[in-house]
Legacy VTK file of the C-alpha trace (Angstrom):
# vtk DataFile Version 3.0
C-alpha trace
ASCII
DATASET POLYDATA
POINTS 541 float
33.526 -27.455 -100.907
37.550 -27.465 -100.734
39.671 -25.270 -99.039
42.342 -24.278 -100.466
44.674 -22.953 -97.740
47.566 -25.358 -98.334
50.405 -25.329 -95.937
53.372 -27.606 -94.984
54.586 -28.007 -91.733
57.937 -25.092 -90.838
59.882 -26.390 -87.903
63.342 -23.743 -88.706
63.362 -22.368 -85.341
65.185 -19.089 -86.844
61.787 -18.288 -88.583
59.199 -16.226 -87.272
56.259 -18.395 -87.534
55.754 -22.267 -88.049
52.679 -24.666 -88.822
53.017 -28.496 -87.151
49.797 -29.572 -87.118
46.796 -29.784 -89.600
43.676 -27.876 -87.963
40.106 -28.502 -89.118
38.140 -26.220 -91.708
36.055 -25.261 -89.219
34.577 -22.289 -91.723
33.859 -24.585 -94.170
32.389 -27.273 -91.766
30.023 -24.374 -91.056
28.335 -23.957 -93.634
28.314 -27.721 -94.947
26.369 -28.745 -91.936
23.847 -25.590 -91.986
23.527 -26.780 -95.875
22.611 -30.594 -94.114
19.772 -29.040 -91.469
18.650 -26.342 -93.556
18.842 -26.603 -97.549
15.922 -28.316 -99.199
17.273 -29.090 -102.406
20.299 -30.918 -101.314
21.248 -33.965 -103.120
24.766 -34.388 -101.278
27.350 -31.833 -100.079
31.220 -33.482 -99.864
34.372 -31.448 -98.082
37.366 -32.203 -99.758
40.209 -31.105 -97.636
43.183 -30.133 -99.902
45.403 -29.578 -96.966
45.346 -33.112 -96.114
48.460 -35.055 -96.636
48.189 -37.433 -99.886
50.003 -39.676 -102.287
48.529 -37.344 -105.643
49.050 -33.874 -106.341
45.834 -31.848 -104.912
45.119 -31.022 -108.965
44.603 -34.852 -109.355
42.556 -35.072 -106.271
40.678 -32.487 -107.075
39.495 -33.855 -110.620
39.029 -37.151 -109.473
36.582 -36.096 -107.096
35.019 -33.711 -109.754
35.053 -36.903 -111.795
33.294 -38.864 -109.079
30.309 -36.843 -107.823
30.102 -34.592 -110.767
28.883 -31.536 -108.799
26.361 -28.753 -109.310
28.310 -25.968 -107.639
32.089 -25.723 -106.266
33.034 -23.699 -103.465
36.306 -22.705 -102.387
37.089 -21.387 -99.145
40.133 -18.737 -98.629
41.708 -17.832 -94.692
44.868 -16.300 -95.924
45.916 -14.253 -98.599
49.124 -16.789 -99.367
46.712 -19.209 -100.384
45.519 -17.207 -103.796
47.950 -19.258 -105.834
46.107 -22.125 -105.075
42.563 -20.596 -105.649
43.518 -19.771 -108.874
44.792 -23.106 -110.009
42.035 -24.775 -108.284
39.005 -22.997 -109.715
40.885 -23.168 -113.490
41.285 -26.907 -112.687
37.477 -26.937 -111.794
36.369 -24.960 -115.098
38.601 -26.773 -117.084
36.674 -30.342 -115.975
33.152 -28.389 -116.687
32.340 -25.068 -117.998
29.095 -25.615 -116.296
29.980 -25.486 -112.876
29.307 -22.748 -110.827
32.268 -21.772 -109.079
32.273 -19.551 -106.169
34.507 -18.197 -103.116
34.344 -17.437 -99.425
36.039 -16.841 -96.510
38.156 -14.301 -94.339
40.618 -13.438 -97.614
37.658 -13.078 -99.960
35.800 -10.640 -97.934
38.651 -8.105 -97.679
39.915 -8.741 -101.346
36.577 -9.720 -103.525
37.334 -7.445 -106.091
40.717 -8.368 -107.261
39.774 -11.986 -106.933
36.209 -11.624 -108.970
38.520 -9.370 -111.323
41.302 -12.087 -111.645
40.242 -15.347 -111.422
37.633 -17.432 -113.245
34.969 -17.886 -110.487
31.565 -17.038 -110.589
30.716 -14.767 -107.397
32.422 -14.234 -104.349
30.596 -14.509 -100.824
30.866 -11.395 -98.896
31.210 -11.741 -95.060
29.531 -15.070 -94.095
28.165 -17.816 -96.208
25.885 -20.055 -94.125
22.617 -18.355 -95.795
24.456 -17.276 -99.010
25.251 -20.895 -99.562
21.802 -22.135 -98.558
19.697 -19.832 -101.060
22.251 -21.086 -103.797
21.748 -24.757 -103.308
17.619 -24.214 -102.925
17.553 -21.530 -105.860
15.836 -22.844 -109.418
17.823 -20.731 -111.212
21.980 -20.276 -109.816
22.098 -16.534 -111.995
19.266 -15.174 -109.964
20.588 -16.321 -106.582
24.124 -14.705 -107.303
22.603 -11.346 -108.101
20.706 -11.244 -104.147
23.225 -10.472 -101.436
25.835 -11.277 -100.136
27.353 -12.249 -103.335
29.276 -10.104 -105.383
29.863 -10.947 -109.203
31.511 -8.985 -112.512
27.987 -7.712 -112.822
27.251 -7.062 -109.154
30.825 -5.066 -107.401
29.429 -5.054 -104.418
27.527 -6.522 -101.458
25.946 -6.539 -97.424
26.247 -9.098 -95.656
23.151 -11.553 -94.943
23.749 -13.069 -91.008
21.199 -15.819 -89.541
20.561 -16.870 -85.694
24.147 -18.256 -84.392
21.838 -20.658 -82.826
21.382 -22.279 -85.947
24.940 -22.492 -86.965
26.688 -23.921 -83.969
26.547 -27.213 -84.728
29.178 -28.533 -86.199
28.537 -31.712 -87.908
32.294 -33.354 -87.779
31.212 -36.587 -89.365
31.630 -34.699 -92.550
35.355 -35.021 -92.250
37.172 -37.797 -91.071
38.375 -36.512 -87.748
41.028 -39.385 -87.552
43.250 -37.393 -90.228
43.518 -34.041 -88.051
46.194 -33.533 -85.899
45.084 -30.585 -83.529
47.901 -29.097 -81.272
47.162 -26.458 -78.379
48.619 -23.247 -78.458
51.726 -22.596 -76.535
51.467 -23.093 -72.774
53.432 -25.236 -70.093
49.862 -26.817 -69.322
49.181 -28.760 -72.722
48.102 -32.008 -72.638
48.757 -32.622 -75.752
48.804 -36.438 -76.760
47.945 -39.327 -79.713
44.771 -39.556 -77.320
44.015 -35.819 -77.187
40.786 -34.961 -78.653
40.599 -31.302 -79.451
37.577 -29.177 -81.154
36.974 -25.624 -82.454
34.315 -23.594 -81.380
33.417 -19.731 -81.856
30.471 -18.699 -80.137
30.190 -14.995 -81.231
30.966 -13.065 -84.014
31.733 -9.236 -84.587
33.917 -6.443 -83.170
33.145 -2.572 -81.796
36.133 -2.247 -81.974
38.742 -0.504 -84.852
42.022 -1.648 -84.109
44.850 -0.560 -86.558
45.811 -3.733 -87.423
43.128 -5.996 -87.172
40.696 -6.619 -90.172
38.065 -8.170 -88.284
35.357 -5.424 -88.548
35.600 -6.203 -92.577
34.989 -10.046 -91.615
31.870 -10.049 -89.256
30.624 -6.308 -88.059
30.980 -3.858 -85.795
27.856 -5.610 -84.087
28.294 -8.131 -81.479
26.281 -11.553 -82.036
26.023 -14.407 -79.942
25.201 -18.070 -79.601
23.098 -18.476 -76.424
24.786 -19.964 -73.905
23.011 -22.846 -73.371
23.064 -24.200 -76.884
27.079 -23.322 -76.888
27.795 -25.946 -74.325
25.160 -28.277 -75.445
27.393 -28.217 -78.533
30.376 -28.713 -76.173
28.939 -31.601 -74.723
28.070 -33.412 -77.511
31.130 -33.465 -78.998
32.426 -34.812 -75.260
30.211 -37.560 -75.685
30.813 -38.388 -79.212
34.189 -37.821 -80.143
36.092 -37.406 -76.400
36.699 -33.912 -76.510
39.321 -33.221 -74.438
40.009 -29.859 -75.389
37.901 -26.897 -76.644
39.866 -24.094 -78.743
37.504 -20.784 -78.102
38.522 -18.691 -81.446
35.716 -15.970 -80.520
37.465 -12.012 -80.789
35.422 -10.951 -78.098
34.380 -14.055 -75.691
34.745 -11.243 -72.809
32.777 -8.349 -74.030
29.045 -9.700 -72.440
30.663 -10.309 -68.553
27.360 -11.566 -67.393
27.308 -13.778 -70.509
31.036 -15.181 -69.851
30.296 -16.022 -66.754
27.356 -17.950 -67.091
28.986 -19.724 -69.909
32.477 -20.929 -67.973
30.654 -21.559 -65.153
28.610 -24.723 -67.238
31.636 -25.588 -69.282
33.162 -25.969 -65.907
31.616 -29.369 -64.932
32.505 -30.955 -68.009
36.003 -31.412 -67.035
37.934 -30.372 -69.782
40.860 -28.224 -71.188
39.540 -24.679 -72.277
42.010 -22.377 -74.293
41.375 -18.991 -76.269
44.461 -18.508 -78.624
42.666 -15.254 -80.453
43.769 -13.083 -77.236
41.038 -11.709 -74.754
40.615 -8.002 -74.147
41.818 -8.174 -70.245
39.381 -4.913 -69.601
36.477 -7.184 -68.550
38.542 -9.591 -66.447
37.617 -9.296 -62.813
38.590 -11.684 -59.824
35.261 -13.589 -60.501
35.571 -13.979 -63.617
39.299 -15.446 -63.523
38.205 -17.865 -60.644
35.199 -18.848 -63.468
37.595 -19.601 -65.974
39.959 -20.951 -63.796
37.335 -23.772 -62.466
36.269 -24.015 -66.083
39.471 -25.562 -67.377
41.300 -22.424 -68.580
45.271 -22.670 -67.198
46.691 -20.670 -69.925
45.197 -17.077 -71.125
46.418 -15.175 -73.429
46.349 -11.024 -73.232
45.723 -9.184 -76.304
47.734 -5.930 -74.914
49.633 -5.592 -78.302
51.762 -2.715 -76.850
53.788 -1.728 -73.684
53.157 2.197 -74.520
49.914 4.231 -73.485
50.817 6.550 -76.290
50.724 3.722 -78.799
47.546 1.955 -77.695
45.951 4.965 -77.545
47.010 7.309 -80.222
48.355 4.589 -82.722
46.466 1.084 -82.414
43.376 2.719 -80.763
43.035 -0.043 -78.278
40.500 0.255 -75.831
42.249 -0.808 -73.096
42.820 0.444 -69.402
46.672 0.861 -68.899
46.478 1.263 -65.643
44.537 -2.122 -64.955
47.049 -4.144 -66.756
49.474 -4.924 -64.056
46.274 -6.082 -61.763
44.750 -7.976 -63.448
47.955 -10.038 -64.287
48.423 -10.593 -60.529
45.135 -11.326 -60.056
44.658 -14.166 -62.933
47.964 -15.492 -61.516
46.654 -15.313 -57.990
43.894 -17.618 -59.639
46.477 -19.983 -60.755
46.504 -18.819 -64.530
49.353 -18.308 -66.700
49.228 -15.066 -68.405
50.659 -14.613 -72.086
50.897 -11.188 -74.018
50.587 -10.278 -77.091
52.561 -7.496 -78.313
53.028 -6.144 -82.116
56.069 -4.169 -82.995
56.886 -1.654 -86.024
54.030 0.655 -86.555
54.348 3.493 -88.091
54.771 6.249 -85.844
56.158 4.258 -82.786
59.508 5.192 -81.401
62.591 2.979 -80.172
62.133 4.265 -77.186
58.828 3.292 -76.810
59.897 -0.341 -78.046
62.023 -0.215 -75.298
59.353 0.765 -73.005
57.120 -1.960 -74.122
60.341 -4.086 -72.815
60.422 -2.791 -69.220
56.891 -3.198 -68.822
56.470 -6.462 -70.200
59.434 -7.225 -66.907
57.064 -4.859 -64.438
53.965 -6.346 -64.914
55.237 -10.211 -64.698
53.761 -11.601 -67.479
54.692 -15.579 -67.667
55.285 -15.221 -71.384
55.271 -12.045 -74.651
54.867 -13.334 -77.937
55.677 -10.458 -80.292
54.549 -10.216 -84.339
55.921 -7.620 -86.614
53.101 -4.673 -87.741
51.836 -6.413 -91.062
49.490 -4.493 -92.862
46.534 -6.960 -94.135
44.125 -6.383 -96.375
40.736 -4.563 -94.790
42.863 -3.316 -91.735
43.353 0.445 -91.597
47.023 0.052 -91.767
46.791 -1.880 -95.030
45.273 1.429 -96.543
47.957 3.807 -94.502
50.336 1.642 -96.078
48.988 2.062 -99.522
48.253 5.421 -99.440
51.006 6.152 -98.486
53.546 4.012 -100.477
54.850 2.671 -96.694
54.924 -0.692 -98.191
56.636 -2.329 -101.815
54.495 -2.537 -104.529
55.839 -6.277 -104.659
53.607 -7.113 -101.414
49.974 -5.439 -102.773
48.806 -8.111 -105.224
46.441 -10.188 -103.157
48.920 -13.561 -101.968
52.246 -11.621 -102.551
52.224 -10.379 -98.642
55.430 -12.404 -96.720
53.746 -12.141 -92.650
57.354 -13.415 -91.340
58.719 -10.268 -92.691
58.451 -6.817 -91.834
57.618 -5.244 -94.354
56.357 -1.695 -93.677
58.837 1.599 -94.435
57.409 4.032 -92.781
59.238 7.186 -92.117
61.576 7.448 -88.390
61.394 3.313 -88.873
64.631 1.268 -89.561
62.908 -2.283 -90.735
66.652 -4.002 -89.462
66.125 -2.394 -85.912
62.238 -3.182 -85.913
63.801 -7.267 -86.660
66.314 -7.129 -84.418
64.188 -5.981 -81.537
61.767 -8.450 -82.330
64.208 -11.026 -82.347
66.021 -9.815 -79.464
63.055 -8.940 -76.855
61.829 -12.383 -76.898
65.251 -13.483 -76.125
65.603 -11.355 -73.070
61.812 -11.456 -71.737
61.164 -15.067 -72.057
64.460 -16.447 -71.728
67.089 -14.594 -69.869
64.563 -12.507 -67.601
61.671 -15.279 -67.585
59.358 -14.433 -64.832
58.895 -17.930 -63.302
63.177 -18.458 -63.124
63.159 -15.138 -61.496
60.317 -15.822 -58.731
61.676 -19.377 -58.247
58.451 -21.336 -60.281
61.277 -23.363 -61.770
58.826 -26.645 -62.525
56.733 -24.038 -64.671
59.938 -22.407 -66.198
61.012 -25.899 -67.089
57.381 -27.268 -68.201
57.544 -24.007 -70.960
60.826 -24.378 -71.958
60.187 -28.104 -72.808
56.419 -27.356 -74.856
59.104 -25.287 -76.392
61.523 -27.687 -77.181
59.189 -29.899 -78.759
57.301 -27.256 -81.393
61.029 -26.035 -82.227
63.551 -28.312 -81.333
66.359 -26.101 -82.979
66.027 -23.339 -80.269
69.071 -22.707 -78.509
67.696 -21.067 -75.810
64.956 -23.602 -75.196
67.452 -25.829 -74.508
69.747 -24.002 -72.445
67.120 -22.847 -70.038
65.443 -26.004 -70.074
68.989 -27.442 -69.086
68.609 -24.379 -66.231
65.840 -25.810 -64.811
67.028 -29.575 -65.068
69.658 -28.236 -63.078
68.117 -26.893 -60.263
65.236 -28.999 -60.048
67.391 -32.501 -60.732
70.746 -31.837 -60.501
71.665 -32.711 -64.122
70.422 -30.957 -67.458
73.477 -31.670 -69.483
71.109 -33.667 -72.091
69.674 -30.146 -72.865
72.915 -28.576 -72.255
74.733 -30.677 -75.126
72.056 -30.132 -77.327
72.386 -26.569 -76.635
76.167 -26.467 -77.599
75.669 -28.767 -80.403
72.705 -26.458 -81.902
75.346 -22.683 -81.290
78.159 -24.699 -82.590
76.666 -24.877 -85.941
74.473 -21.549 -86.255
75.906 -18.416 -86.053
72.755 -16.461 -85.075
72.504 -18.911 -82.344
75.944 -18.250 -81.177
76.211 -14.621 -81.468
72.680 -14.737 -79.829
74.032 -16.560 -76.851
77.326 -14.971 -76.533
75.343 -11.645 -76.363
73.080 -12.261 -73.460
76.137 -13.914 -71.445
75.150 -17.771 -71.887
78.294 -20.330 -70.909
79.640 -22.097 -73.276
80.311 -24.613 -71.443
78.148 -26.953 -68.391
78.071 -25.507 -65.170
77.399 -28.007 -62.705
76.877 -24.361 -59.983
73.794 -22.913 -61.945
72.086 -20.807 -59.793
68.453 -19.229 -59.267
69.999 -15.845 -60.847
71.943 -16.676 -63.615
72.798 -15.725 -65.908
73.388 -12.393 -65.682
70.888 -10.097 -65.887
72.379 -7.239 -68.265
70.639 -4.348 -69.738
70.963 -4.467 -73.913
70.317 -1.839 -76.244
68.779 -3.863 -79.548
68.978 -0.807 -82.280
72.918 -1.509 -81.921
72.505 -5.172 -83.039
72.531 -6.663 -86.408
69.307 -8.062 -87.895
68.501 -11.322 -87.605
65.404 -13.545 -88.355
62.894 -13.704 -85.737
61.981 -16.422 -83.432
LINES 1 542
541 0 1 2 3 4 5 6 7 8 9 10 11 12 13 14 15 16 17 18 19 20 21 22 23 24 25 26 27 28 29 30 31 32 33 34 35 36 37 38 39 40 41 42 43 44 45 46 47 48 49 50 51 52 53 54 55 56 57 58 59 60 61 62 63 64 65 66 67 68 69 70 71 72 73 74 75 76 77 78 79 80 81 82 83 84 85 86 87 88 89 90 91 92 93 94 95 96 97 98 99 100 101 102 103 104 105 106 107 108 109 110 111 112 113 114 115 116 117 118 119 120 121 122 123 124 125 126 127 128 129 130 131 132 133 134 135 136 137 138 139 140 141 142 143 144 145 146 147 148 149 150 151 152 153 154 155 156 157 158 159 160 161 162 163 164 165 166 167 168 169 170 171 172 173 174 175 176 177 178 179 180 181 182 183 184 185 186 187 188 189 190 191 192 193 194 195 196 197 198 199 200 201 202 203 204 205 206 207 208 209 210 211 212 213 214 215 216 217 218 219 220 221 222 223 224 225 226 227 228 229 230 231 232 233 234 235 236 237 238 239 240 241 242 243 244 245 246 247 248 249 250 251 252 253 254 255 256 257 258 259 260 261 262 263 264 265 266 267 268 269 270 271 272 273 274 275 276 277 278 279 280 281 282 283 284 285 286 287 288 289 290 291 292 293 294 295 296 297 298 299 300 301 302 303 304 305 306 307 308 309 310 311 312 313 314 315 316 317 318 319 320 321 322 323 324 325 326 327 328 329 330 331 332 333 334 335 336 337 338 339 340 341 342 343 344 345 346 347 348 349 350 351 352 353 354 355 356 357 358 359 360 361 362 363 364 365 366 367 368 369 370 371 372 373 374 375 376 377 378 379 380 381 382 383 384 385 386 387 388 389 390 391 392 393 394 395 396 397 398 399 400 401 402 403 404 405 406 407 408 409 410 411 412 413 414 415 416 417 418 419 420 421 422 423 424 425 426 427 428 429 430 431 432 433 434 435 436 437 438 439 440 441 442 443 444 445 446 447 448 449 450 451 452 453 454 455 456 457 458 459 460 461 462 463 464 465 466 467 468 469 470 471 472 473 474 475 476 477 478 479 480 481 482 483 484 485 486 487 488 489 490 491 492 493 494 495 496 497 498 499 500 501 502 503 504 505 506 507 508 509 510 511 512 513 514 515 516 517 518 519 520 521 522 523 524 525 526 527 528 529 530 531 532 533 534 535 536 537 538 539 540
């Protein structure tokens, strides 16, 4: 079983998104350890990771492992559409070393793009949704042409498929000693709370699957249902303890889309994660509708310092006319107070350049980002992927280059959508620009006077990007006030605007010094009001 989403690590602070760590295949761990309890005709099932760093090219590691445990049946597992290159070499490089193999496909990219890939490259069937019982009735079939024409697979023969689901209870087990856990390098998501370390122990879990709802954007409907599902919460943090008491977890990475949605459920599940005294992040973005003061204090007292908000838009007209979020506007200043009044540090998330959104309600999304007092916005660019319903808008209606439809040609740091009443440049330079000014220049903690949490984000910062001016020059901010000295920070903060000129028009925009000021001050600098359609596009950040 190999994955195939290959990646190398992006540290160029002046692009959008970047990759420093190398994360488990937590899909593919799935269904390798369901094949261990559960198949009855396993000889032996092997994960080679082809992300993992290595002196061959993954071609030769591939048929040298071919070549070693000559295997019955190959599967490849896809996240991300980038990564069909690689599927396509890979499974020629597996039929090339045996015609006889059967070769099939799974994962996230599969689902929403089975028929170009079963159309275009040489595998046998592709798994539709998820593959825990797909891949069991394979391994335990007599015959591998009969199993591929039963669902969920989907073949030349057989276009399409439904997906076939077991008991979560019987897939929540991750059996990690099927990788060598030594070789990952896990890193938390963004927070001034990270305890990230060489003796950090961190671990995936997902304890639901499913989505009601229909987003514009999002294509997880196509990956899992409408219908919610659910590990029971018992066996969850049974799970959760083990891996305590085997590997050290220190950490637990939630990746559910809807961990919320079941309050009573929630509850009862922080409130026995909270005794095991450990670190408890969601990165996916909850749905802050079902957050109450009870259930902040549970999460609070369960480890959870950092959550983040999947608002995705500062106007009601957008969420509710454009995106279709199901979200209660008028809750979303509350509930920020009253997670921070439980000692939580609130993140949004915010998406920018959908069709049919203004500039003025971009700026909008701006001002209430200040109003609410949200410790952090991270904003993506509208991308349209593939079994979202803005990926067919898009297509239907020629709002996106033909270069960007074959399945892996889509660039996610770009914006790519040209709808009409959109400039893409202004959408970029927003983008760019608001996370500047929200996070930066108008940071909530500088301006309420949380300087040791200003300066504990601004140095997590530093260290995923150290080429961020403004990292460094608020960090230095804080130093200042806190210390009396942040001209380490400072010089690297001159250094890094003395040789990039996005940096430098950035900072001469917003009013930073160019020089150390010894008399920084709990309002500077100066909080000006900028109009980000006049700028000039630049990368975002």
């Amino acid at each position: 079983m190999l994955p195939s989403d290959l990646g190398a690590p992006q540290l160029d602070a002046s692009k959008k998104t970047y990759r420093t760590y190398l994360a488990f295949p937590y899909g593919v761990l799935t269904i390798a350890s369901y094949l261990r309890r559960f198949a009855t005709a396993l000889g032996q099932v092997e994960i080679l990771d082809l992300n993992l760093p290595g002196e061959d090219k993954p071609e030769v590691r591939l048929a040298r492992k071919l070549a070693e445990i000559a295997p019955d049946i190959v599967g490849f597992s896809m996240s991300y559409d980038v990564s069909y290159p690689w599927l396509r070499s890979m499974a020629a490089a597996v039929r090339q070393h045996d015609r006889n193999i059967c070769i099939v496909a799974g994962g996230a990219a599969i689902t929403t793009a089975y028929d170009e890939v079963i159309a275009d490259c040489d595998v046998d069937a592709c798994c539709y949704s998820e593959g825990e019982v797909a891949f069991k009735e394979l391994v335990d079939a007599d015959d591998v042409t009969t199993a591929l024409s039963h669902d969920p697979w989907v073949t030349k023969i057989k276009p399409r498929a439904v997906p076939v689901y077991d008991d979560l209870d019987r897939i929540i087990d991750v059996d990690y000693s099927l990788v060598d856990v030594r070789a990952y390098s896990m890193q938390e998501a963004f927070s001034p709370f990270t305890k990230f370390s060489a003796s950090s122990k961190q671990f995936f879990i997902v304890t639901s699957r499913g989505c009601p709802f229909k987003c514009v954007f999002c294509a997880e409907p196509s990956f899992h249902g409408a219908n919610m599902r659910y590990v029971s919460v018992d066996r969850a943090v049974e799970h959760v303890a083990s891996l305590k008491d085997r590997y050290g977890l220190s950490v637990l990475t939630i990746y559910d889309d809807q961990i919320l949605m079941n309050k009573p459920r929630a509850k009862e599940f922080f409130a026995k994660l909270a005794p095991l005294d450990i670190r408890v992040e969601m990165p996916n973005g909850v749905t802050l509708s079902y957050i109450d003061e009870e259930m902040a204090e549970l999460m609070k007292a369960a480890g959870v310092d950092t959550l983040f908000l999947a608002i995705e838009h500062g106007s009601k007209r957008v969420l509710k006319d454009i995106i279709r979020k199901p979200i209660a506007y008028s809750r979303i200043k509350p509930t920020i107070e009253l997670l921070q009044a439980a000692g939580i540090y609130c993140q949004g998330f915010f998406v920018i350049g959908l069709p049919g959104e203004t500039r003025a309600e971009r700026e909008e999304t701006r001002d209430v980002i200040l109003d609410w007092g949200l410790d952090w916005a991270s904003f993506s660019f509208a991308t349209p992927l593939r079994g979202s319903e803005l990926f067919r808008q898009c297509k239907a209606n020629a709002w996106i280059d033909e270069r960007y439809l074959p399945l892996g040609a889509l660039d996610m740091r770009k914006y790519v959508i040209r709808a009409p009443g959109i400039d893409p440049a202004e959408v970029e330079s927003f983008v760019f620009n608001v996370n500047l000014d929200v996070n930066f220049v108008h940071n909530r903690n500088m301006r309420v006077g949380n300087f040791e949490v200003a300066r504990r984000a601004f140095k997590e910062l530093v260290g995923r990007l150290p080429g961020h001016a403004f990292a460094h020059y608020f960090l230095a901010r804080c130093d200042d006030l806190l210390a009396g000295d942040g001209s380490v920070s400072y010089r690297r903060y001159e250094q890094i605007v003395g040789e990039s000129p996005v940096w430098r028009e950035a900072a001469e925009r917003f009013g930073l010094e160019n020089k150390h000021d010894d008399t920084a001050t709990s309002d500077r600098p100066p909080a000006g009001r900028f109009r980000y359609p006049e700028l000039r596009t630049h990368p975002g950040v």
